[in-house]
DRENVO-917572 format. One record per residue: x, y, z of N, C-alpha, C in turn. Coordinates in pm, whole numbers, plus 32768, in hexadecimal, padded with zeros to 4 digits. Example, Ala and Ser with C-alpha at 12.3 -4.5 7.8 and 13.67 -1.06 7.14 Angstrom:
2
85277DC7830C84CE7E3E830C85287EB6830C;85057F1F82C485577F9682CA850A80038313;
end
This chain:
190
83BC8861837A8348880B838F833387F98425;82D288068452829587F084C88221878B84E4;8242874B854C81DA86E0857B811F87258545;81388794858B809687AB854B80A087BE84C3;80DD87EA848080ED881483D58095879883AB;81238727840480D0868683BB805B865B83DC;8059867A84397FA1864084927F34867E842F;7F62870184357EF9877683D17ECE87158362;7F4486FD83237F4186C382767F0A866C829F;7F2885E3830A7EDB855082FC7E5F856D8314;7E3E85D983657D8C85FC83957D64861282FF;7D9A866782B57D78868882257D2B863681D4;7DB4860281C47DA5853F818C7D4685048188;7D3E84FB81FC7CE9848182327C4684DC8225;7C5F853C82077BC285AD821C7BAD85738180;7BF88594812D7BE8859880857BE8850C804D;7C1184AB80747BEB841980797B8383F180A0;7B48843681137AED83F1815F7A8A844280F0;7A7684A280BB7A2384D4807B79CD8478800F;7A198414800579F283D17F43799183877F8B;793883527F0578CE830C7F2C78E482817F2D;78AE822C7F5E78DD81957F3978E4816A7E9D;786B81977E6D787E81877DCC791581E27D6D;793F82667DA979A582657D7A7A2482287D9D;7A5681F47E267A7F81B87E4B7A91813F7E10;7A4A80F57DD97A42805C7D797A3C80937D1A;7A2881067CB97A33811E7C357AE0814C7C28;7B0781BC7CA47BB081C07C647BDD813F7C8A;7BC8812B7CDE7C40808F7D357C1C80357CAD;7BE0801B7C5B7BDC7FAA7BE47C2680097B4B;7C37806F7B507C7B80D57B017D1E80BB7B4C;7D4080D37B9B7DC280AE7BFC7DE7803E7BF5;7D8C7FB97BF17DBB7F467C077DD77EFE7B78;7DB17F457B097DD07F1E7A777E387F7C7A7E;7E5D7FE17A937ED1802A7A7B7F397FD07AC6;7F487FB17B277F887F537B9A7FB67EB97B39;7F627E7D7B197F3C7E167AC27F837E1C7A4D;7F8D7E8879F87FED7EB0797080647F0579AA;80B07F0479D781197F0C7A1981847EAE7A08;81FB7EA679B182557E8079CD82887E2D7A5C;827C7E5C7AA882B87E5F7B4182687DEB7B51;81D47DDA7B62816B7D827B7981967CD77AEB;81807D3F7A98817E7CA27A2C823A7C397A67;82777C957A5683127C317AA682F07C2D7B46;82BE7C3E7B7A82AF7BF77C0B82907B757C2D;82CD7B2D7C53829F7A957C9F828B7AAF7CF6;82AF7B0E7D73826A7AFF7E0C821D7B8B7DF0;81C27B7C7E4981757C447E4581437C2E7EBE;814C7C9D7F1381037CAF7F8980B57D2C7F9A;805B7D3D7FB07FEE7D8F7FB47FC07D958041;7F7B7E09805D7F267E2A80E67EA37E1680AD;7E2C7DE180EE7DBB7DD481047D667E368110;7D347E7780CD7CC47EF280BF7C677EDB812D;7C387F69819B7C017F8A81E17BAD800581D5;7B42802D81CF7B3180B682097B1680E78171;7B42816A81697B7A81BF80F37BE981BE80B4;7C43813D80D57CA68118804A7C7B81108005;7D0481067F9D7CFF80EE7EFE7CD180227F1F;7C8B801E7ECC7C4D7F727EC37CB97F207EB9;7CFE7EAC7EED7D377E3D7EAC7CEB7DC37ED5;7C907D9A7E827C517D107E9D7C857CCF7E24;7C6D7D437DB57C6E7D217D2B7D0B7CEB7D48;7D3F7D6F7D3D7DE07D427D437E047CB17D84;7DD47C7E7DED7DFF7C1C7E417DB57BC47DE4;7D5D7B967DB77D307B507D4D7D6A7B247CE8;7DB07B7F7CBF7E297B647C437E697B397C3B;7EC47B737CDE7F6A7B237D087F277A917D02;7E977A4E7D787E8979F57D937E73799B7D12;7E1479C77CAC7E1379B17C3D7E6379737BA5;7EF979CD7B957F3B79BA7B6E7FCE797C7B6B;7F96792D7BFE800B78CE7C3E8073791D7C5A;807079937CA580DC79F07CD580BC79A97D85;813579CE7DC3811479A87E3E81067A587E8D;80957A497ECA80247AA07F11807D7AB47F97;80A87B2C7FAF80BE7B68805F80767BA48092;80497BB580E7803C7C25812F80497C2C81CF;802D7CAF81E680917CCB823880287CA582D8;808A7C678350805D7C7183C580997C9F842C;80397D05848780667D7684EE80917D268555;811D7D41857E81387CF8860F816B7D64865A;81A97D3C86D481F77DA2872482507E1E86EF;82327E58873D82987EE6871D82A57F31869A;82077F3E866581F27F4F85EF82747F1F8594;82717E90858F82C07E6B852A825B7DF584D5;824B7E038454821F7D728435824F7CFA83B5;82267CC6839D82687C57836F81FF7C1A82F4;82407C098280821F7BC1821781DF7B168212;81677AEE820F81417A78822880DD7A5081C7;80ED79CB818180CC79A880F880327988810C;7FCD79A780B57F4A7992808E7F25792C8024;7ECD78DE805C7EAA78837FB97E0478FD7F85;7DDD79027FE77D2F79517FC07D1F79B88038;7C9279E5801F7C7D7A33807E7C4579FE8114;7C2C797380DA7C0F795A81677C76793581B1;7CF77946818D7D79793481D17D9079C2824F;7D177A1A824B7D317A9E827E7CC57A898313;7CCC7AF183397C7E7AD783A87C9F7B758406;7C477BAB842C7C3F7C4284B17CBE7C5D84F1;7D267C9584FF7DB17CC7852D7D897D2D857D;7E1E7D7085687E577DBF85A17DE57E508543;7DA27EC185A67D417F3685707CC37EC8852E;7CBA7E7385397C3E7E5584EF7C6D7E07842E;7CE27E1984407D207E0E83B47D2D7D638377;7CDC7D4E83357D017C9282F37D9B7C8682E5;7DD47C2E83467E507BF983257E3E7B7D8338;7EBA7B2A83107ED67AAE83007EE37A5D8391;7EC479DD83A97EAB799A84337F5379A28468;7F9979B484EA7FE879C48525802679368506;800A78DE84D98076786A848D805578578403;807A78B083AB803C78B6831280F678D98310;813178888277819B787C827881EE78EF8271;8246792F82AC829479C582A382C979AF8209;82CC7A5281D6833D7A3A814283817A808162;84147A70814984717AE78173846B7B33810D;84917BD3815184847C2880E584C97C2A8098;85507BE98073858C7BE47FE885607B757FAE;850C7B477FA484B87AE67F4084547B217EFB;842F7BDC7F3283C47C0A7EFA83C57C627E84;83A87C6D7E2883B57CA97DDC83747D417DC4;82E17D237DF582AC7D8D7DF482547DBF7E71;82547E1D7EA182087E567F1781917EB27EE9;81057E887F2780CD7EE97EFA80647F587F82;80B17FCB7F9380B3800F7FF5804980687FEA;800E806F80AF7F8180AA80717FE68162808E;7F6F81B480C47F7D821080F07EF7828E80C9;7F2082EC813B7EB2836C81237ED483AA8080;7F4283C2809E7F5483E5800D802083ED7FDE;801784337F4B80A883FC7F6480E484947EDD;812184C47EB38155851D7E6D81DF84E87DFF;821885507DB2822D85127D3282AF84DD7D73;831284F47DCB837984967DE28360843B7E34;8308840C7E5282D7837A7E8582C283867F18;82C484147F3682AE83FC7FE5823083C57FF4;81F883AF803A817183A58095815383998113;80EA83B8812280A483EA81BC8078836281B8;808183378255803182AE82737FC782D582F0;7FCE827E83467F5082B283C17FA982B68433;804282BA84278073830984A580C082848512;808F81FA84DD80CD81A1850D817F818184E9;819B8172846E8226815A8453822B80E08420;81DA809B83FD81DE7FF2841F822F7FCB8361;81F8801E831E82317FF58269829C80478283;82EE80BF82C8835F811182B8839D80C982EE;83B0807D836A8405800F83C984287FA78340;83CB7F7982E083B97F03829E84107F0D8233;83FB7F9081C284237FC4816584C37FFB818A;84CC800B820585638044820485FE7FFF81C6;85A87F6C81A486357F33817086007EDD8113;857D7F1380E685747EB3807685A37ED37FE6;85CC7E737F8F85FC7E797F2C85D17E7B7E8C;854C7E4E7EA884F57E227E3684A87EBE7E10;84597EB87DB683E17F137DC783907F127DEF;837A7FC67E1C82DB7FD47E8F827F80597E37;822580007E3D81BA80627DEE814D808E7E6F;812C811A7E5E80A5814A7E98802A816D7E69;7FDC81577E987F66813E7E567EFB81C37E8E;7EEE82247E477E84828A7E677E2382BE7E19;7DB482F87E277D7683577DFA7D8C83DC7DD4;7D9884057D547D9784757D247D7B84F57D9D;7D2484EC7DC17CDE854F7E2C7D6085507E7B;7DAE85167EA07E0484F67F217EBF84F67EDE;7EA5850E7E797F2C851E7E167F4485B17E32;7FAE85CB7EBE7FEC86387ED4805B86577E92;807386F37E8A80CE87327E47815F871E7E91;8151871E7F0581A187037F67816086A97FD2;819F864D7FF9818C8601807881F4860580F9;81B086708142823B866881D6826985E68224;82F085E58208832E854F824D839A857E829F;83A6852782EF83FA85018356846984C58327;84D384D483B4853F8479835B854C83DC8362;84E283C6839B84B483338382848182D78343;8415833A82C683E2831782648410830C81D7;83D8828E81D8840C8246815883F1826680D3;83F682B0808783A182BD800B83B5823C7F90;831C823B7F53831381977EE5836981D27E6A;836481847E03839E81777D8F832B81C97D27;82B0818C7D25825081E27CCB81C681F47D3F;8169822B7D18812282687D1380A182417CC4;803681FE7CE47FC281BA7C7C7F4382107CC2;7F00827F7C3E7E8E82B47C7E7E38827B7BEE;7DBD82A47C1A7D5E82A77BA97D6582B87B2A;7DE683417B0F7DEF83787A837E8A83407A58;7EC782F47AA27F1E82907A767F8B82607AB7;7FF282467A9C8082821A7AE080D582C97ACB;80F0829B7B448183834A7B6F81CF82E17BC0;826882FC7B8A82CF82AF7B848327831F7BFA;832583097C4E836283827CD083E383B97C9A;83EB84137CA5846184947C6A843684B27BEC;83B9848F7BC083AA84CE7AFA836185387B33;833285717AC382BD85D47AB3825785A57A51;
end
């Protein structure tokens, strides 16, 4: 694997993502977020932390609606120094506010959760393949995060972006499953 191998693939990615239309974009991300939703992993969670949809992600408004909804306590994540970031509790969305890239995170005194209180992570990325690797945008900030977490981490992609292989580093973290449009992939099945 080579630095460009990976650049190649994230240019890819991010080409074949960026492709969908907004209407398909909100038609899989609500196909994903009921798959997400009927999940084992999700129904036993008391804490869940989620990233905030931007751009051409997979949607979590819905998702964040639910946790907030169903009296789960709501994380998500905020960018600080040295691409490292930190788990900090949400009551709504107006608990969010313009960050780090333009990204809704939580106000810089919104209460921290430590990560062994979390149960579930829900990780974005360009895309991700059947043993749970995934491509992110090159920062590190969920592989720094994920390196010692203990709970489950799900990724959240588009079919279109469900590689056969995903080139990783030896830094990268790969999730537990895998949530596209056409269903749950549990990393190492077929």
């Amino acid at each position: 694997m080579t630095m460009t191998e990976k650049r190649s693939q994230r240019a890819r990615l991010k080409r074949l993502r960026g492709s969908l239309t907004e209407a398909e974009i909100r038609g899989k991300s609500e196909k994903i977020a009921a798959f997400l939703l009927g999940t084992e992993a999700f129904r036993r969670a008391r804490t869940v932390m989620t990233y905030v949809s931007v751009g051409s992600e997979v949607r979590t408004d819905v998702i964040l609606g639910e946790i907030l909804n169903s009296g789960r306590t709501a994380a998500v994540p905020l960018c600080g120094d040295n691409f490292r970031m930190t788990a900090r509790a949400v009551g709504s969305a107006a608990d969010l506010e313009p960050g780090a890239y333009g990204i809704p995170e939580p106000k810089a005194d919104s209460p921290i959760i430590e990560k062994d209180n979390i149960d579930l992570i829900i990780v974005p990325g360009l895309g991700f393949d059947k043993s749970g690797s995934r491509m992110g945008l090159g920062k590190g900030y969920y592989d720094r995060y994920l390196k010692d977490y203990r709970g489950t981490s799900v990724g959240l992609c588009f079919d279109v972006c469900a590689a056969d292989r995903i080139i990783r580093g030896k830094y990268d973290i790969p999730v537990n499953m895998v949530i596209t449009e056409s269903g749950v992939h549990f990393a190492g099945q077929n």
